[in-house]
C-alpha positions as CSV (number, residue, x, y, z in Angstrom):
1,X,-270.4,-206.8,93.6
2,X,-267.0,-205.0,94.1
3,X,-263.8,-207.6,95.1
4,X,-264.0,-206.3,98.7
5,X,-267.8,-207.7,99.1
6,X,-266.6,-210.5,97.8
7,X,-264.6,-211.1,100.1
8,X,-266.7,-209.8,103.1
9,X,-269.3,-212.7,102.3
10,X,-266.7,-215.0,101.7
11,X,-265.2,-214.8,105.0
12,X,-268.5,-214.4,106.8
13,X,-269.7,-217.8,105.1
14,X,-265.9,-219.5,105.9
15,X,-266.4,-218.4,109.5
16,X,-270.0,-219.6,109.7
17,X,-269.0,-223.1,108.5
18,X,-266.2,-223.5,110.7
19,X,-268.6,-222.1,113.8
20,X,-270.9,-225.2,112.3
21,X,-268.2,-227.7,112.1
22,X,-267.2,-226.7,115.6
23,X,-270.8,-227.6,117.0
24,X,-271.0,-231.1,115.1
25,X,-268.4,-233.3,117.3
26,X,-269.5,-236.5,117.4
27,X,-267.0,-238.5,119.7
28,X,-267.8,-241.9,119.0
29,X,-266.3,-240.7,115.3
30,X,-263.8,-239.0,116.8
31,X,-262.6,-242.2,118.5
32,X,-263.3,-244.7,115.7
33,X,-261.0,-242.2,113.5
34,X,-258.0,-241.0,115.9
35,X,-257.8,-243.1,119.4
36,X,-257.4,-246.4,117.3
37,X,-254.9,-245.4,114.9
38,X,-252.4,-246.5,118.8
39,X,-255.0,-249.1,120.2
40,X,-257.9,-251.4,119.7
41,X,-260.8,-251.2,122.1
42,X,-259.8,-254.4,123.6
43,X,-257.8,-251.5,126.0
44,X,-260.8,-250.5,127.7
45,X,-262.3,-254.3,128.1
46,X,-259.1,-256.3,129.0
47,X,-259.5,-257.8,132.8
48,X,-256.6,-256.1,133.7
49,X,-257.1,-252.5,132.7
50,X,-255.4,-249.4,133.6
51,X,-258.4,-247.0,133.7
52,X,-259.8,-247.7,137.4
53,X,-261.9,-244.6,137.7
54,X,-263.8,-241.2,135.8
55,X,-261.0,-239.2,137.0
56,X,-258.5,-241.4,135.4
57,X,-259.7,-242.1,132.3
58,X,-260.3,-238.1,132.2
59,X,-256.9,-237.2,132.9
60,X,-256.0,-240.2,129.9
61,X,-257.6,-238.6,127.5
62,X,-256.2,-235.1,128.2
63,X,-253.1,-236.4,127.9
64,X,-253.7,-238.7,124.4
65,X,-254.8,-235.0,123.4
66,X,-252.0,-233.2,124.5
67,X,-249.6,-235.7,123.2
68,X,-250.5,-235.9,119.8
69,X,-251.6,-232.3,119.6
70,X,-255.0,-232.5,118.8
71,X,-255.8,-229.6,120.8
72,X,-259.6,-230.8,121.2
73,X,-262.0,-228.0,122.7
74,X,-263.2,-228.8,126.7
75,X,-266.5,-229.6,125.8
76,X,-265.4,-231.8,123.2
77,X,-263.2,-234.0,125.6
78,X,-265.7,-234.1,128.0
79,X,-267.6,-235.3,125.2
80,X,-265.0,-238.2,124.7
81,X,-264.8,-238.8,128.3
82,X,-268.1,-239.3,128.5
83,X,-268.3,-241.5,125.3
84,X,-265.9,-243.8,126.3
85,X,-267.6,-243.8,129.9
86,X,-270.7,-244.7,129.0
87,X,-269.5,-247.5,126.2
88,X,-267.0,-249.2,127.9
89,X,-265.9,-248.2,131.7
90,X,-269.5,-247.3,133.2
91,X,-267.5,-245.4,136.3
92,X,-269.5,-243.0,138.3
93,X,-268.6,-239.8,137.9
């Protein structure tokens, strides 16, 4: 196989993987490994919490994201929106 093949497949499978890592967020790891390096989930559970609706906890966690930089794809913050929702804030949407 000439050097240029190699390469060919080699990008096709790097681009492959990364399409496949893409597709596998999981926010609840996502969360256990990034939004508690600043906080403990106590945050969402205290009596006196900040988050008082969807919208606001949305617009939170777009701005935890824009921050620190993690640049996180829509779906995926919707994804962590949702998590969080559904764990801890149980808001209507």
């Amino acid at each position: 196989m000439s050097s240029i093949a190699h390469f060919t497949a080699g990008a096709a499978l790097l681009m492959l993987g990364a399409a496949s890592q893409a597709g596998e967020f999981n926010a609840e790891t996502y969360h256990g490994s990034n939004c508690t390096r600043c906080h403990g989930t106590d945050v969402y559970t205290r009596e006196n919490r900040k988050m008082q609706s969807y919208g606001m906890l949305e617009s939170r966690v777009k701005g935890c994201d824009a921050r620190f930089g993690e640049k996180l794809a829509e779906q995926n913050l919707s994804g962590l929106v949702d998590y969080l929702n559904d764990s801890y804030y149980k808001f209507g949407k």
